[in-house]
N, C-alpha and C positions, 0 to 999 in steps of 0.2 A: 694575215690575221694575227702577227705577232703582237699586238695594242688591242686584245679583245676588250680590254677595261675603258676603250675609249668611246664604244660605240654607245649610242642611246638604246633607252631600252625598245623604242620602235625599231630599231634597226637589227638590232640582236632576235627579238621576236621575228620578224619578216625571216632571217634565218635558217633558226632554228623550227620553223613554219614549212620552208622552203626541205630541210634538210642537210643542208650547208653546213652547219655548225650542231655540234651537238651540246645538252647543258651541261655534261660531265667537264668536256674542254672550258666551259665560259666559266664554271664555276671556281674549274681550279685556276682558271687565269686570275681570278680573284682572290681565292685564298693564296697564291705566290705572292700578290701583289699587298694585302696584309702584314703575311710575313715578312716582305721585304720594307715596308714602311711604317708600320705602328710600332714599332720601337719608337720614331720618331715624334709621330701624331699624336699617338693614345688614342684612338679614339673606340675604342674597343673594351670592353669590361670583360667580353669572353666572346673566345671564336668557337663554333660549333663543328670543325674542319666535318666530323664523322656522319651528323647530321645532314652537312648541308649536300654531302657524297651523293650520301643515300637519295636525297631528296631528287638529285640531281639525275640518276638513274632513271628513278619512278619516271620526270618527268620527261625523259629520252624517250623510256618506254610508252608512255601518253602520247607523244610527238609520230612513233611510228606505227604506231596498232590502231590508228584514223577511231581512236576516240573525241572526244568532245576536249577542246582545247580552248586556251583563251590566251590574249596576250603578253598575261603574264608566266604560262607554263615555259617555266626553268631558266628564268629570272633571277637573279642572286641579288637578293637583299637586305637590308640592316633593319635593324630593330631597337627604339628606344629600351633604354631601362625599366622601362616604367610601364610596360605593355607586359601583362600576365604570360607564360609558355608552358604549356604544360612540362613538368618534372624540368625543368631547365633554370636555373637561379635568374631569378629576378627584384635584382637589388636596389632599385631606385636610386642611385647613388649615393647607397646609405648604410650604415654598419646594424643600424635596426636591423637589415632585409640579407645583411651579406652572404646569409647561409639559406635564404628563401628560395623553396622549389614550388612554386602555384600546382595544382591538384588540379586546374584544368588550362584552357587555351579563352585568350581574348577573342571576341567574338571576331576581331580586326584580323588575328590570328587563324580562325576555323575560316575565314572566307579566300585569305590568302593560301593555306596549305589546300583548300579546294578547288584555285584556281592553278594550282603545279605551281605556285612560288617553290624561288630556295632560299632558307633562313641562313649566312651567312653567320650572324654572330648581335651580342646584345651589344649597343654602346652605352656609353660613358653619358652621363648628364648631371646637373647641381641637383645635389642632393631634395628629392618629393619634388621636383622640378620647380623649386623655387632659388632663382638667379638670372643670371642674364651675360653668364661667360664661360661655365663649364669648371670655373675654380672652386664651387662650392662641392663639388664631388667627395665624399669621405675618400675616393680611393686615389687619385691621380686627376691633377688637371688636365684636359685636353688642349691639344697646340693647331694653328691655324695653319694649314697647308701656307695658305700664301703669305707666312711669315710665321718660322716657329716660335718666335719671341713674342708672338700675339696670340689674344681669345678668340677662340670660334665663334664665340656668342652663346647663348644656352636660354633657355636651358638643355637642348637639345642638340645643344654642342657638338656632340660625337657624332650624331647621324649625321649632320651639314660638313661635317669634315671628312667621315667618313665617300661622302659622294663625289667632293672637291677632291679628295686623294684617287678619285678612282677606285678603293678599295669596297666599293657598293653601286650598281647603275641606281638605286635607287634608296629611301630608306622609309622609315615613317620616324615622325614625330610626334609630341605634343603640345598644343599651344595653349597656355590660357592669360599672356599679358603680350606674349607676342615671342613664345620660345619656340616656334620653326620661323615665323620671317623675321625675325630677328639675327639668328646663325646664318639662316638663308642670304640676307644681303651680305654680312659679312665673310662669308666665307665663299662669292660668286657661283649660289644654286637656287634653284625654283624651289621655294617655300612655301608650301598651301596652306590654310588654314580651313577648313570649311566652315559653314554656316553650325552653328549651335543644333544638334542632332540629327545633321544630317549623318554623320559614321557613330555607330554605336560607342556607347562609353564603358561598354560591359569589360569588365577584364582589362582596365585604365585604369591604377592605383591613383587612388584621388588625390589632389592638390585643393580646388576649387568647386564643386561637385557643378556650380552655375556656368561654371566661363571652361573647363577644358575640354578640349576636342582634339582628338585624333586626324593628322596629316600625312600627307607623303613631303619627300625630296625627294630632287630628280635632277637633270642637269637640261631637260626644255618642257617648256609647256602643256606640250603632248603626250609626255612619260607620267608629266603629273594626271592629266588627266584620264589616262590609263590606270592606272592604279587610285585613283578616286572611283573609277566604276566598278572595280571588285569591291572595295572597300565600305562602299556608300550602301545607306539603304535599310529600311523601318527592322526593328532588332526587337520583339514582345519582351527581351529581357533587360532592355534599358528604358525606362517609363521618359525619358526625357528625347527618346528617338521619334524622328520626324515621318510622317506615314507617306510624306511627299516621294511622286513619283521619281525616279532617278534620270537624269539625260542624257542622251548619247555625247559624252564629252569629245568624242574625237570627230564624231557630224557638226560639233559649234567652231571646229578650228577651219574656218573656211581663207583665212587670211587679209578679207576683207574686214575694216573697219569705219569705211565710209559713211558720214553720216552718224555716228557713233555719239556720242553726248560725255562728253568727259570734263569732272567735274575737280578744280582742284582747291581744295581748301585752305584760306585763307590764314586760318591758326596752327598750317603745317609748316611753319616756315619758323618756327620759336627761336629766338637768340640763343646765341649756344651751337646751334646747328655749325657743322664746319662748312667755311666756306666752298671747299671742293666737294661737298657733298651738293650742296646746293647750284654748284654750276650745273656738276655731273645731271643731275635728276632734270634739271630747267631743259636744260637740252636735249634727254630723255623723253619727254613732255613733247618740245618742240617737235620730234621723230613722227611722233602719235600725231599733229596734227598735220603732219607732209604725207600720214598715210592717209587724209582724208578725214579725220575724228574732228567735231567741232568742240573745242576745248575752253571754258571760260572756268573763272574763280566762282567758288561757293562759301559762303559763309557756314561752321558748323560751331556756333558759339561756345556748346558749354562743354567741348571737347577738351576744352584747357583746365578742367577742373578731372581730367580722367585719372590723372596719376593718384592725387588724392583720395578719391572714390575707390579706386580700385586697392591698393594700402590698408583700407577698412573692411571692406568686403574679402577679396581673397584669403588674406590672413584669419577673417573669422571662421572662415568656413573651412580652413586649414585649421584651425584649432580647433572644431568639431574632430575633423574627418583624423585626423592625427589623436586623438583621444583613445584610437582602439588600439594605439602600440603600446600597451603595459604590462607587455614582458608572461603573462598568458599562455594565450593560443598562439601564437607565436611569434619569430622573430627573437632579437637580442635577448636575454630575460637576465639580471643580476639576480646571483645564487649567492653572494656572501653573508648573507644574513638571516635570520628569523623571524623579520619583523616588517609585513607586509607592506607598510607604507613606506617601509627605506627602501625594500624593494622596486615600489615601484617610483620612486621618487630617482633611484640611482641608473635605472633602466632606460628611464628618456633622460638622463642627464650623461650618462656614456653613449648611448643610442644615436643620439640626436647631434647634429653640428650646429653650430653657430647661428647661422643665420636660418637653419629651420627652427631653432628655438626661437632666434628673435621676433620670426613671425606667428608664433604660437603664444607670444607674451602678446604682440600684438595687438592680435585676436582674440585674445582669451577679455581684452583690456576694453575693446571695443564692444564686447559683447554682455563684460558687468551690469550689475545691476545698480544704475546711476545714471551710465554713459550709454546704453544700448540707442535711446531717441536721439539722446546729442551726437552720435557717430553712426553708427549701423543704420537707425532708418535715415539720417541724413542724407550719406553714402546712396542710399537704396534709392533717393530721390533725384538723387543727381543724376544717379545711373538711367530713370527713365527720361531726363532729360538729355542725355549723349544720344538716348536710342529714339527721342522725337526728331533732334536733329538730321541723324541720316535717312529716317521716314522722310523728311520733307525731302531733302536733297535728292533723294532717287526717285521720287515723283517727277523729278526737271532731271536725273542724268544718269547714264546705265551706267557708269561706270567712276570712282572717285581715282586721283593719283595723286600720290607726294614720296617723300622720300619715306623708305624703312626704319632706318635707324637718323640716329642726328651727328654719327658718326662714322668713320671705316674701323677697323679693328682694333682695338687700343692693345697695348701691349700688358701682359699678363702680369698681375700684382699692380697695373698703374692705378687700379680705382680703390679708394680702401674704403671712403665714404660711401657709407649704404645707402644714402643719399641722392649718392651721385650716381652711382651704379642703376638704382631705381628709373632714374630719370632717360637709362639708354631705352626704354621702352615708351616714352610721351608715344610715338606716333605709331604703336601696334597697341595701347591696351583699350584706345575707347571702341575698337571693332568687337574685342572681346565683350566689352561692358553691354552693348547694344544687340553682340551673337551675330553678328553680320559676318561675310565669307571676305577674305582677302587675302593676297598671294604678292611673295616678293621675289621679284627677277633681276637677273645681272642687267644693270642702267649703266655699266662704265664703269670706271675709276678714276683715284684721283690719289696721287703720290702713287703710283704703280698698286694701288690696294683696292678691291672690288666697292662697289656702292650696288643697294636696293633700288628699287624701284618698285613701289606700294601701288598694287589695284588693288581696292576695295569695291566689293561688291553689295548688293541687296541680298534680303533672302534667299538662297536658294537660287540665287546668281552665278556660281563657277564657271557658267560653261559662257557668260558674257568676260568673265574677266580672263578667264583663259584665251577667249578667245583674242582678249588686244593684246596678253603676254606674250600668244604665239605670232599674232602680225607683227608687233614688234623684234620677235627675235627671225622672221622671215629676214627684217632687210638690217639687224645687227653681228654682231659675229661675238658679241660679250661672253653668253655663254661657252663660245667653245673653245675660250682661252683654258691654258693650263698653269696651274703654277709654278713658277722656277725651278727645278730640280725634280719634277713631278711627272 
């Protein structure tokens, strides 16, 4: 048991279940295993060593006194930035939030400390979760286990590295263009996305208030789907949560995929894409239909217009929801002067980084009075056009696949055009645009560097898409590589 950071979170559960292991042992194998590598990674904003102690006891104690237990009692796990914790700094990646302590617990939060999780520590992300490599962080970039001279991806960078390093069996994210399967591919971990209020958004400092949702990491299918079932589930305090019943995700992992309808999209395959990404995924593909899946091309036309769409929308609704940092009620506040407007003019212009201002000029831009018909409802039109297309598509296939990202991990500072940067999300943001569920899994690699492998699902679909994540990773062994040195 000296490699307790290796085991899946089913395995460690059955355990600690059994009595075998206690969480006090599993926890501190984690925090050693922190201490000994986040110098390196970064992926951490703050470790909660005393917290996660305690937590770790409680759920010992749970484990022997034959209370009511679940799969995740004394589980050590990470936490985006960007998820509320009671009295515990929750800094979004931002010098706005540096000294921010929430006054209560995200609802993602209350259902995890009721199932005996242990909170490990907050990680690192691009600053309001707007980026796509974890370098948009006011405090430190985070680095890529399987190459520290590369990005994790982001915006939820730290969680996907924190899981690749071993230093978390599991973490949560946030996605609202594609920031968990985004890190998820590139950094070789199960990145879930759910469907648009299927997990509560309460106590999620906004980005998008339309497209973000609350995920897990994990390092298989079935870890994710265990912590989708604590997590999931109608919240009276989030008006955009789903009343839809919840399903037994670990009863849909039956490993059968026979018969299966998998559909792969004909405008996921964009120029640009790196050639070894595209072997990698083809042959991913091919796996799914040796396990019996009948797999043809689906047309989803107006998917190639998502980036665009989503560039207008996101941003506007980022320059709403960003409007209430003016130095106030709280957060950063400029004290050098007497003169309200400078104050708050100098407040988000120290507050704020680069590229969360860019998208705040944006949005503010799209949302004028001139441009709102020519851009925003444009925008809004297109968006219901991504989300007819994958209506019809899953009427003919339970399941969509193409690759994650259009590349492997680029190495940190190569991208400077925002542009370009943008563009690593083409094939995670029209799931977002549309609120559709979809998960990225270790499909292989190519130059020794991990590739995604993208299910996308229907509404309130997880437990179909999980289920061909985990018959795929039945007969591959992707996930339970390690990285070099790791």
């Amino acid at each position: 048991m000296s490699e307790l950071y290796k085991m899946t979170i089913d395995e460690a559960g059955k355990l600690l279940r059994a009595g075998k292991l206690s969480s006090v042992e599993l926890t501190r194998a984690h925090l050693e295993r922190i201490r000994a590598l986040d110098d390196k990674v970064k992926a951490f904003t703050l470790v909660t060593d005393d917290l996660a102690l305690k937590q770790a006891e409680e759920a010992d104690r749970r484990l022997h006194s034959g209370e009511r237990v679940t799969p995740l009692t004394g589980i050590p796990l990470a936490i985006k930035d960007v998820i509320c914790t009671k009295d515990i700094t929750t800094t979004c990646g931002s010098r706005m939030l540096e000294n921010f302590k929430p006054p209560f617990n995200a609802t993602v939060m209350e259902k995890l400390n009721a199932a005996g999780a242990v909170m490990l520590g907050k990680t690192n992300m691009d600053e309001f979760a707007m980026g796509s490599s974890t370098e948009h962080s006011a405090f430190f970039p985070t680095c890529n286990p399987w190459d520290l001279e590369r990005a994790p991806g982001g915006s939820s960078g730290g969680s996907a590295a924190a899981v690749a390093a071993g230093m978390a069996m599991g973490a949560l994210g946030s996605d609202t263009g594609g920031s968990i399967r985004q890190p998820g591919s590139l950094c070789n971990v199960v990145g879930l996305k759910p469907t648009y209020g299927r997990v509560s958004r309460f106590g999620l400092v906004a980005f998008a208030s339309s497209l973000d949702q609350i995920g897990p990491f994990t390092r298989s299918a079935r870890d994710a789907g265990l912590i989708m079932q604590v997590i999931s589930g109608l919240d009276p305090r989030d008006s955009t949560s789903a009343p839809e019943p919840v399903e037994d995700y670990a009863a849909a992992l039956t490993g059968d995929i026979k018969g299966m309808r998998i559909g792969v999209p004909v405008e996921y395959w964009v120029e640009g894409t790196q050639p070894g990404v595209v072997r990698t995924v083809r042959a991913a593909i091919d796996t799914l239909r040796e396990l019996g899946a009948e797999v043809e091309e689906v047309s989803l036309p107006h998917t190639r217009y998502g980036v665009a769409a989503y560039y207008i929308i996101a941003p506007a609704e980022a320059s709403a929801n960003l409007a209430r940092y003016d130095g106030v009620k709280y957060g950063y506040s400029y004290r050098d002067t007497d003169e309200m407007w400078e104050a708050l003019e100098k407040t988000r212009e120290y507050g704020f980084g680069q590229e969360v201002k860019r998208r705040i000029m944006l949005g503010t831009y799209a949302l004028s009075s001139g441009y709102y018909d020519a851009y925003y409802k444009q925008a809004e039109k297109v968006r219901s056009l991504i989300a007819q297309d994958f209506t019809e598509a899953f009427k003919k296939f339970d399941v969509l696949a193409s690759p994650t990202s259009p590349s492997v991990a680029f190495r940190l500072g190569e991208i400077s055009d925002p542009y370009e940067m943008y563009l690593q999300d083409v094939f995670t943001i029209p799931a977002d645009l549309a609120g559709n569920c979809g998960v990225s899994i270790p499909g292989g690699f190519s130059d020794g560097l991990p590739v995604g492998l993208q299910l996308l699902g229907d509404f309130f679909a997880e437990g179909k898409i999980l289920r061909v994540a985990d018959a795929f990773q039945r007969v591959t062994d992707y996930h339970t590589r390690w990285p070099q040195g790791f």
